[in-house]
C-alpha positions in Angstrom: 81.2 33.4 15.8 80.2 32.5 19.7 77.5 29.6 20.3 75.4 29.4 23.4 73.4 26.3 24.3 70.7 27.9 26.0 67.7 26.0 28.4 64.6 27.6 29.4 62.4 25.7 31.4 59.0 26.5 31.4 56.9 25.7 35.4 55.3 22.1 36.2 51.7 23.6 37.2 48.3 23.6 34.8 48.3 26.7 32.3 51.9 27.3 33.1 52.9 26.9 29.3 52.4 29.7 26.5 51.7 29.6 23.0 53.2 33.1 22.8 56.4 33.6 20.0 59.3 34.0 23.2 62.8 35.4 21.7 65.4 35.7 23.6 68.8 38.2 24.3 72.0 37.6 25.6 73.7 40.7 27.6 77.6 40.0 28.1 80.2 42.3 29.2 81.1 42.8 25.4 78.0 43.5 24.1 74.4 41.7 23.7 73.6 39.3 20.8 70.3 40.0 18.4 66.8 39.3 19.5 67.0 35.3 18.5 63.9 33.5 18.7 63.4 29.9 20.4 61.2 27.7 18.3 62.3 24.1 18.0 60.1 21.8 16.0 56.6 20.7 17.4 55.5 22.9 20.3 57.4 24.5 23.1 57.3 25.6 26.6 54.5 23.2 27.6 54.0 22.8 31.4 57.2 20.9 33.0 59.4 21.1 29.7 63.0 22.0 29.3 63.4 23.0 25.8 66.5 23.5 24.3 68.3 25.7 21.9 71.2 27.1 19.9 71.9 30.9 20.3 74.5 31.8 17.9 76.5 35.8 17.6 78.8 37.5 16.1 81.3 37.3 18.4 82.0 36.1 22.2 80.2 38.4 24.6 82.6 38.0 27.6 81.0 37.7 30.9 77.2 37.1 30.7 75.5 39.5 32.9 72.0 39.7 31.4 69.2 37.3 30.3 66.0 39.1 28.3 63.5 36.7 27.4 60.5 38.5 25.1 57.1 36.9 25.0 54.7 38.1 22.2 52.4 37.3 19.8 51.8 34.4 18.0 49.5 34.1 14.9 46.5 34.1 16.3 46.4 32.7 19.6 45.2 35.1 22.4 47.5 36.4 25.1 48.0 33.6 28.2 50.0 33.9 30.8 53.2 31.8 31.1 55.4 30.7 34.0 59.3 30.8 33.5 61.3 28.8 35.6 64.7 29.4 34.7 67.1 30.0 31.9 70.8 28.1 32.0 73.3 29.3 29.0 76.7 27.3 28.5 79.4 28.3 26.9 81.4 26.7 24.2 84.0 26.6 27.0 81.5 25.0 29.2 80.4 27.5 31.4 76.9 27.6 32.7 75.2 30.3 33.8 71.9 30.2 35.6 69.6 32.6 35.8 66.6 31.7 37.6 62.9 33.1 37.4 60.0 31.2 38.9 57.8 34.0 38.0 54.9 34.9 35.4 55.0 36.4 32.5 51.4 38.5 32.0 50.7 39.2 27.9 53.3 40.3 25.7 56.2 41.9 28.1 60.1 41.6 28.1 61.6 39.9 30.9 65.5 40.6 32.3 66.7 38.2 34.6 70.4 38.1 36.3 72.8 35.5 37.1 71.5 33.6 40.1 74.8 34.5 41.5 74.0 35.9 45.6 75.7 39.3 44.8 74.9 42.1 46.7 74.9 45.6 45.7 78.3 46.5 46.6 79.9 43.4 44.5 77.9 45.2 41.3 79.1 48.2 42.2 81.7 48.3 39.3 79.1 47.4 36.7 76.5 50.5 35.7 74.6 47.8 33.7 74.1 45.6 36.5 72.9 48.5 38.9 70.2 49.9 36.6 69.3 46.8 36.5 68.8 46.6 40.3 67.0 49.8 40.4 64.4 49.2 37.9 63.6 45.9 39.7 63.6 47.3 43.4 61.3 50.1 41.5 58.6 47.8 40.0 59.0 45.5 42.7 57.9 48.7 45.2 55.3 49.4 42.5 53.7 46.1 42.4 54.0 44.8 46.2 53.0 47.8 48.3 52.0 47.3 51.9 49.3 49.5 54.0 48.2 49.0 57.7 45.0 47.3 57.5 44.5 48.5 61.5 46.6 49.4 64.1 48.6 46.4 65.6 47.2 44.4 63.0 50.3 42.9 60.1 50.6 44.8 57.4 48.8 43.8 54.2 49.1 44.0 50.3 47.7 47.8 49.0 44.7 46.8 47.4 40.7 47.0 47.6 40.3 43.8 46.1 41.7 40.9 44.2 40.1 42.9 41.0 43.1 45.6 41.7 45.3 42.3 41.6 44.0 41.6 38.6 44.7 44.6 37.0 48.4 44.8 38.3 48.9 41.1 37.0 49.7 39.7 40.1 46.6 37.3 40.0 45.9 35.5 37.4 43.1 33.0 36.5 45.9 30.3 36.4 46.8 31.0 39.8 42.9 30.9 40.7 42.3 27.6 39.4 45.7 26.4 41.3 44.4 27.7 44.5 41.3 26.3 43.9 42.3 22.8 43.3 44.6 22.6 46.7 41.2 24.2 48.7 39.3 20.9 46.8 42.0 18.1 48.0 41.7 19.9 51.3 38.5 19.7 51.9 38.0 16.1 50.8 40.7 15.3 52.8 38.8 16.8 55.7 35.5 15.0 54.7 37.5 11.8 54.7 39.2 11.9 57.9 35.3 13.0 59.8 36.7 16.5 60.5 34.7 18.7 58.6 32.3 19.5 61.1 34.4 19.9 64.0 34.1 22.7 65.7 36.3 22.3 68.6 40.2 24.2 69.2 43.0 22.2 68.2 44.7 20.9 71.5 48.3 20.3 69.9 50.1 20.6 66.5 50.2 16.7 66.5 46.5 17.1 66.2 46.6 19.0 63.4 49.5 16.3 61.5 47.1 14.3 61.9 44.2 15.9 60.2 46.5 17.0 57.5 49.0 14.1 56.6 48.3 13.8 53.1 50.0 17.2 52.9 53.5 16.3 54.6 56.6 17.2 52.9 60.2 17.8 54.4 59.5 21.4 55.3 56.4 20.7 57.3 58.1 18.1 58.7 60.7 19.7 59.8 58.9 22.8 60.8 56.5 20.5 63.1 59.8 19.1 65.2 62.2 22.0 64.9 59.0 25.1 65.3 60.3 25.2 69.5 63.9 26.1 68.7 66.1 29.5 68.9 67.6 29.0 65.6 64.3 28.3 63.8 62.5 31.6 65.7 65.6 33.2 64.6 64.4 32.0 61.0 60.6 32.8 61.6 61.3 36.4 62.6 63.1 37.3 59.5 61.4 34.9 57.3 58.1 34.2 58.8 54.4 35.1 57.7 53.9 38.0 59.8 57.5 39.3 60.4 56.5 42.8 60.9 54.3 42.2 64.2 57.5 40.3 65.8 59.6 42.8 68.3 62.9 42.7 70.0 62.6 42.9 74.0 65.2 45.2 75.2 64.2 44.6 78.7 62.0 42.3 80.7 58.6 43.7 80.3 57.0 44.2 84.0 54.3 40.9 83.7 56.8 38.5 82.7 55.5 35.7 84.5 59.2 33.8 84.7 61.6 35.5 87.5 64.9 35.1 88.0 64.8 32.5 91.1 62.4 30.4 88.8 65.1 29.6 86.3 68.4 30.4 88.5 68.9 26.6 88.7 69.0 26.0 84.8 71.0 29.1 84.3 73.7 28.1 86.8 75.8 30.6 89.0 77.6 31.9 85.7 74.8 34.1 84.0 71.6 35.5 85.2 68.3 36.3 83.1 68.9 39.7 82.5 72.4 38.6 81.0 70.8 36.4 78.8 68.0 38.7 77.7 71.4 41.0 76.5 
């Protein structure tokens, strides 16, 4: 008999937690153990918890490839939504295996989550388990998050009429509503406090905006704010940004490019010239 010491951590926001029976299944390269369900004493997966638990088989399941977490009904509570951070599984040789989520589970649904691993497609390509697995996700992934041109030249946005369509596809809950709703209330009171709420001017720099919205500073927005100017960073933005889509690659100095070569010959030097650099 094999014994996993399995943790599933359950999201630190309101209404993140579930009063939902959630079982679980292990998928290993020998096999998968039984549906096994997660109930310690007292209640479980409240907002910010890490509960913890025994999952015991039959037998070692080799490699662990596969994570299924099943959320269903529970006496007579009514169906919630809950938010699954991750699920860590150690071995009795002491191997941990993370699978990570961040994602919400809508009503009663069954949940397969992979090692947190970075593999690509080609490193799974020796696995049929793990590639169905791929394709399904890609599938409901394309299902759920489809783009349409709202006008030409405009960024592409998300395929729905409404946030009622959201709604139906449970993308948008009512937690997520009341979370967004919240941050839009410490906003605005932070604006009311500062005397901006009425302003009705352009902002003239981003230290302008900092400081309008300080309370809101982290190490991303800090570091966004000092590093926003830099090649590596658009680098980042391009591939990464809000509106990646609308971003193009110049293949050649376009004709009402207002900086010419005799501008920036100086900072270039003799070695290079702003066509070079543009290749």
């Amino acid at each position: 008999m094999a014994t996993y010491k399995v943790q599933v951590a359950t999201g630190n926001l309101m209404l993140a937690g579930t009063y939902s029976a959630v079982s679980i299944t292990l998928i290993g390269t020998r096999g998968k153990s039984h549906k096994q369900s997660l109930n310690n004493r007292g209640r479980d997966f409240v907002p910010g918890a890490v509960d913890e638990y025994e999952v015991h088989c039959a037998r070692d399941l080799g490699e662990l490839l596969l994570v299924q977490l099943h959320k269903e009904a529970y006496l007579f509570f009514p169906k919630d939504s809950w938010l699954c951070d991750y699920v860590k599984v150690t071995t009795r040789q002491g191997r941990i295996y993370n699978f990570p989520s961040y994602q919400w589970l809508e009503g009663y649904s069954t949940l397969t989550l992979r090692e947190g691993a970075a593999k690509t497609i080609t490193d799974d390509s020796g696995n049929p388990l793990l590639l169905e697995h791929r394709k399904e996700e890609l599938k409901c992934r394309q299902e759920c998050y489809g783009w349409k041109d709202y006008a030409p030249g405009w960024p592409r946005c998300v395929d729905a009429k409404s946030t009622d369509d959201l709604d139906s596809n449970d993308k948008f809950t009512v937690t997520k509503t009341t979370v967004f709703a919240l941050r839009n209330v410490k906003s605005e009171l932070e604006l009311r406090l500062r005397g901006f709420s009425n302003q009705e001017g352009s902002w003239e720099s981003l230290d302008d905006i900092g400081k309008v919205f300080w309370f809101k500073k982290t190490p991303v927005t800090e570091y966004v704010a000092d590093h926003w100017r830099d090649d590596d960073f658009f680098g980042y933005q391009y591939l990464n940004g809000v509106n990646p889509v609308v971003m193009q690659k110049c293949t050649e100095i376009p004709a009402n490019f207002p900086v010419t070569q005799e501008m920036v010959a100086g900072l270039l030097g003799k070695s290079t010239t702003l066509k070079e650099e543009l290749k």
